[in-house]
C-alpha positions in Angstrom: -29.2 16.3 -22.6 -25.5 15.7 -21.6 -24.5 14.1 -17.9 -22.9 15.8 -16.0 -19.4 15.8 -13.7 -21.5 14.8 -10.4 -23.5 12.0 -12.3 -20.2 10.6 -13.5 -18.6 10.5 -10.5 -21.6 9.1 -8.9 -21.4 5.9 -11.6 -17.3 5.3 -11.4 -18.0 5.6 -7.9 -20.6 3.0 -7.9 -18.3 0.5 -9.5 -15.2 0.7 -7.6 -17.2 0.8 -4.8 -19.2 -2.5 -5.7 -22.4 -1.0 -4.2 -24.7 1.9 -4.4 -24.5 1.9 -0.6 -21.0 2.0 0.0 -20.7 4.7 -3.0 -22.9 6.4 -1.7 -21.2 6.5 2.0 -17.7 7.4 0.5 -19.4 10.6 -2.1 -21.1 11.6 1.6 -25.0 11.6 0.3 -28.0 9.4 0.4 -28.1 5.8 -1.2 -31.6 7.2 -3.1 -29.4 10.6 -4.1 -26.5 8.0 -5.9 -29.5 5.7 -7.6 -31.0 9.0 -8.8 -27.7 9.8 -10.6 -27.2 6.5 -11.8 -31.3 6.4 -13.4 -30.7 10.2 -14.9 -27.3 8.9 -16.6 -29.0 6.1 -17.9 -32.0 8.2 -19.3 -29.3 10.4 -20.5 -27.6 8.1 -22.5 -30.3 5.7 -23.6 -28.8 2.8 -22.7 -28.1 0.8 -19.3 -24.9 0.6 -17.5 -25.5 -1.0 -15.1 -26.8 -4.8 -14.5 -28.9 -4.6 -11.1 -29.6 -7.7 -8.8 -30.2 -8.1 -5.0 -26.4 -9.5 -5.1 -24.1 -7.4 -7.7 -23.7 -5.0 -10.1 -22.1 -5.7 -13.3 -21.2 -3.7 -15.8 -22.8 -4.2 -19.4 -20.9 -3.7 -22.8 -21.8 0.2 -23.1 -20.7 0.5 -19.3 -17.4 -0.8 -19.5 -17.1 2.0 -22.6 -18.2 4.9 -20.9 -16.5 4.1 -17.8 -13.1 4.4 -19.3 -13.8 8.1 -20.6 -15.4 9.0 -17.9 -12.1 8.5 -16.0 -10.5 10.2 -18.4 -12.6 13.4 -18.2 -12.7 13.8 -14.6 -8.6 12.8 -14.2 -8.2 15.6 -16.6 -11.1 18.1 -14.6 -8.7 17.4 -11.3 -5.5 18.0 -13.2 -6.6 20.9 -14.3 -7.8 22.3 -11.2 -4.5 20.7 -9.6 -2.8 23.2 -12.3 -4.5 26.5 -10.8 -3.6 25.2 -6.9 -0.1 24.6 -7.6 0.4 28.5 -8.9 -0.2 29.4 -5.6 2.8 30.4 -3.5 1.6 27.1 -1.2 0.7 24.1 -2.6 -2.9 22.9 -2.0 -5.1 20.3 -2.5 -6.2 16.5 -1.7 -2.8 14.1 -2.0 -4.1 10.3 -1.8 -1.2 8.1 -0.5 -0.9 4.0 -1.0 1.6 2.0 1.1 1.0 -1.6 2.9 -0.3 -1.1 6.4 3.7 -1.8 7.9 5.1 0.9 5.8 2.9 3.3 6.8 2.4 2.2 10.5 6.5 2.3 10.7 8.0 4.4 8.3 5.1 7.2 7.0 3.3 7.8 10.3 6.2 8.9 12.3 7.1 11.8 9.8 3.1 13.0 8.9 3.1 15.6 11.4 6.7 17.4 10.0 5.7 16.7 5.9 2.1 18.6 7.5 3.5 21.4 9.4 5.8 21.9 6.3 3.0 22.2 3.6 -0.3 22.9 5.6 -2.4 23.7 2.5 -2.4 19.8 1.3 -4.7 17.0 2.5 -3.4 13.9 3.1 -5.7 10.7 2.8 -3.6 8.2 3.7 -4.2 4.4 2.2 -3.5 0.9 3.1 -3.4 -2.8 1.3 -1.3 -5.8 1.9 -1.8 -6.3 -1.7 -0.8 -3.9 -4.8 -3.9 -2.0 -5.6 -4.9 -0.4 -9.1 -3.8 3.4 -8.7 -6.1 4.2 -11.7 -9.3 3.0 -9.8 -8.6 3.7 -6.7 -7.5 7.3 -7.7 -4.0 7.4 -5.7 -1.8 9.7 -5.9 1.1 7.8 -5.2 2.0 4.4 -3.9 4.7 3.2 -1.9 5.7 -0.6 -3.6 8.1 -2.8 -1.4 9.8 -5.6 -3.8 10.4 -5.8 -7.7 8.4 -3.4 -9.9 6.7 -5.7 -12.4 4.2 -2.8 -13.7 5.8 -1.4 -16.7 2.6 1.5 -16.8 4.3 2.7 -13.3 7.0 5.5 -13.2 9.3 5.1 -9.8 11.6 6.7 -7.9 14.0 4.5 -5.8 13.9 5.6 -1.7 16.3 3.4 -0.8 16.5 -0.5 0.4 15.5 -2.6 3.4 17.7 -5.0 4.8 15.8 -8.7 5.9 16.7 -10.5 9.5 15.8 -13.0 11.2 14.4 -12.1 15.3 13.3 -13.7 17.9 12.4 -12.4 21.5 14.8 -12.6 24.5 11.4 -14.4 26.1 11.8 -17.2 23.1 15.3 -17.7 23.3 15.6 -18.3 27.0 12.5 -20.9 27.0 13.5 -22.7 23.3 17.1 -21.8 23.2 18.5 -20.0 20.2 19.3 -22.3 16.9 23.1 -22.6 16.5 22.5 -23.5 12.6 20.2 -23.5 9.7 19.6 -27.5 10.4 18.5 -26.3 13.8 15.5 -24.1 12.4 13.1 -27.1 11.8 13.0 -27.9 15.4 11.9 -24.2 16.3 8.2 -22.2 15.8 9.1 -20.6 12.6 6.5 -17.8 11.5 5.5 -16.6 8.2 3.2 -14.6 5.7 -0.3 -16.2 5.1 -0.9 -14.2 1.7 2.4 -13.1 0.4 4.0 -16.5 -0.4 7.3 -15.0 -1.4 7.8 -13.8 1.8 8.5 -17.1 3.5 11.6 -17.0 1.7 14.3 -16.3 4.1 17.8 -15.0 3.6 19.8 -18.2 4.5 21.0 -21.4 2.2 20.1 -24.6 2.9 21.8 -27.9 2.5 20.8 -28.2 -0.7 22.5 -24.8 -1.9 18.9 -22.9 -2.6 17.3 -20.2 -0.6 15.4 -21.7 2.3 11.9 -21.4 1.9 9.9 -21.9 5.5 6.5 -23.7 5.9 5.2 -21.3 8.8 3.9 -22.6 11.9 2.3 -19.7 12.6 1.5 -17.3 10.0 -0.9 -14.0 9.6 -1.4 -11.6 7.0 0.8 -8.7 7.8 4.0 -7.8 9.7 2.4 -5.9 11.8 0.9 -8.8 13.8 4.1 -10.9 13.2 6.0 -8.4 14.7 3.7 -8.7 17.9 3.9 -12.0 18.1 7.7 -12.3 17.7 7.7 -10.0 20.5 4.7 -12.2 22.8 7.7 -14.9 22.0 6.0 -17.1 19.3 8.6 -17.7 17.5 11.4 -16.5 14.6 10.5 -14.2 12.3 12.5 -12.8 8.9 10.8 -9.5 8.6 12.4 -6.1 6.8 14.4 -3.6 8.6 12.0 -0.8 8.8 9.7 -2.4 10.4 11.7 -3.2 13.6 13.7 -0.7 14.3 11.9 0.7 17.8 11.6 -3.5 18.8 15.3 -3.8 18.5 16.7 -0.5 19.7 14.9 -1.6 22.7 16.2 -5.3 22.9 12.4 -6.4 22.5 14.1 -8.6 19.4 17.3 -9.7 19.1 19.1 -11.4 15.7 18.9 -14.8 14.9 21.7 -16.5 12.6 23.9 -13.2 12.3 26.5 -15.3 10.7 24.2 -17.5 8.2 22.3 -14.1 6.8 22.9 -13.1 3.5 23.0 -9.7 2.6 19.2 -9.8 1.1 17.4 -6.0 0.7 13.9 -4.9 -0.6 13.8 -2.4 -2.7 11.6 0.6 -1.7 9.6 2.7 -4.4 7.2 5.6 -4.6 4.9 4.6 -7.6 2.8 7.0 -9.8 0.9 5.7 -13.7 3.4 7.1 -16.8 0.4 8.3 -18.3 -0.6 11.0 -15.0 0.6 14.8 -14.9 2.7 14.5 -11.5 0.9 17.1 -9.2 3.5 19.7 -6.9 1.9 18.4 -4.2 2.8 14.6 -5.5 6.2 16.0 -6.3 6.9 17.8 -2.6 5.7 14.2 -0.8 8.3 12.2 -3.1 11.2 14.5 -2.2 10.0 14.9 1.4 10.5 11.0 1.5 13.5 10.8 -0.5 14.9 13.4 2.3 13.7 11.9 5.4 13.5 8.0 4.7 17.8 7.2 3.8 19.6 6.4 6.7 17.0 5.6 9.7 14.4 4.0 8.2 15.9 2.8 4.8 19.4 1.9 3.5 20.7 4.4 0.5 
């Protein structure tokens, strides 16, 4: 007896999941409905998957094997039924999006609602990770990857740059005064990224000719909150462009070191695997952003 479509996607489930209970709360059914699947694909194929104890699952020898074509079969069931959807006069169909949580608080958000009124037929399931995630496993569409590609399997399209400052708030400034020169950084509350190491370099040159590189006072684990906290007045932060644009339209952050900034940008791409059939609907979204993002949010 062969397995079928709904068994297979119970199992890959299962493992990027790490749990029967969270795959089974992402497929929407019961925890005893996934472990059924699982049990009949194991009867199925005569061998087990699947290692099972009260703390993990791990995959065996024969799982790690069928896992890959099972990926393969159902990427190639949705492109094909991706094929029929797009040959309607309007595009259709689930479009999964990837972007770190700034990105797509700052930049995606505010233009959802015209990219939806545009093409109503596609649903959007919109994605977030400070870190890169595996587009393969996590079945995304298309990412949004701030910084040097390093991924050679990745096709990308260029959206444009982000320029990197250095902000404090007026609040800051008028209690700590505002540093006159790169010397004077070390005597102020400099903050920084917790995860993303590289981001603590800053745009400036230091005495001893290299990029300064900051050991954060204050640090957390996404712009987001160090954007808050440059505007609570915590301290001086270097973050990209596109993330404080409302903040300093609105004075809420004001440039630090105009004159001692290099020109330093972040390159912006949309991301999808070489090996994937690019969906219209994947398409539209790419050209949508390349329209919309140049010149407000993003630098040609």
């Amino acid at each position: 007896m062969k397995s079928t479509l709904e068994e297979q996607q119970a199992f890959i489930t299962v493992v990027d999941c790490g749990s029967i209970t969270a795959a089974a709360e992402r497929l929407g059914i019961t925890v005893s409905g996934v472990s059924r699947a699982l049990n009949r694909l194991e009867q199925k194929l005569g061998t087990t998957l699947l290692r099972r104890t009260t703390r993990r699952l791990e995959l065996t020898e024969e799982g790690e094997t069928f896992l890959a074509h099972c990926r393969r079969i159902l990427a190639a069931v949705e492109e094909a039924e991706e094929a029929l959807l797009d040959r309607h006069d309007q595009p259709q169909g689930r479009l999964r999006v990837n972007a770190a949580p700034s990105f797509m608080q700052f930049v995606i958000v505010p233009v959802i609602g015209e990219f939806r009124a545009r093409y109503p037929g596609i649903t959007l399931e919109l994605d977030t990770h400070d870190r890169f995630v595996d587009l393969l496993e996590q079945r995304v569409d298309l990412a949004i990857r701030i910084g040097d590609l390093e991924d050679s399997s990745l096709h990308a399209r260029l959206l444009g740059h982000s320029p990197l400052r250095l902000l404090a708030s007026p609040s800051y400034i008028q209690r700590h005064g505002a540093p006159q020169s790169i010397d004077e950084l070390a005597q102020h509350s400099l903050m920084g990224f917790s995860q993303l190491e590289h981001l603590n370099q800053w745009p400036l040159i230091g005495a001893d000719g290299k990029r300064l590189h900051i050991s954060p006072t204050l640090s957390a684990s996404s712009g987001s909150t160090l954007i808050e906290l440059a505007i609570a007045g915590e301290g001086i932060v270097c973050l990209a462009d596109f993330m404080t644009i409302a903040p300093r339209q609105k004075g809420a952050l004001v440039d630090i070191l105009p004159d001692y900034t290099e020109l330093k940008t972040q390159a912006v791409n949309a991301v999808y695997y070489r090996q994937a059939t690019l969906s219209q609907r994947t398409r539209l979204f790419m050209e949508f952003l390349a329209e919309r993002l140049p010149g407000k949010y993003l630098q040609g």
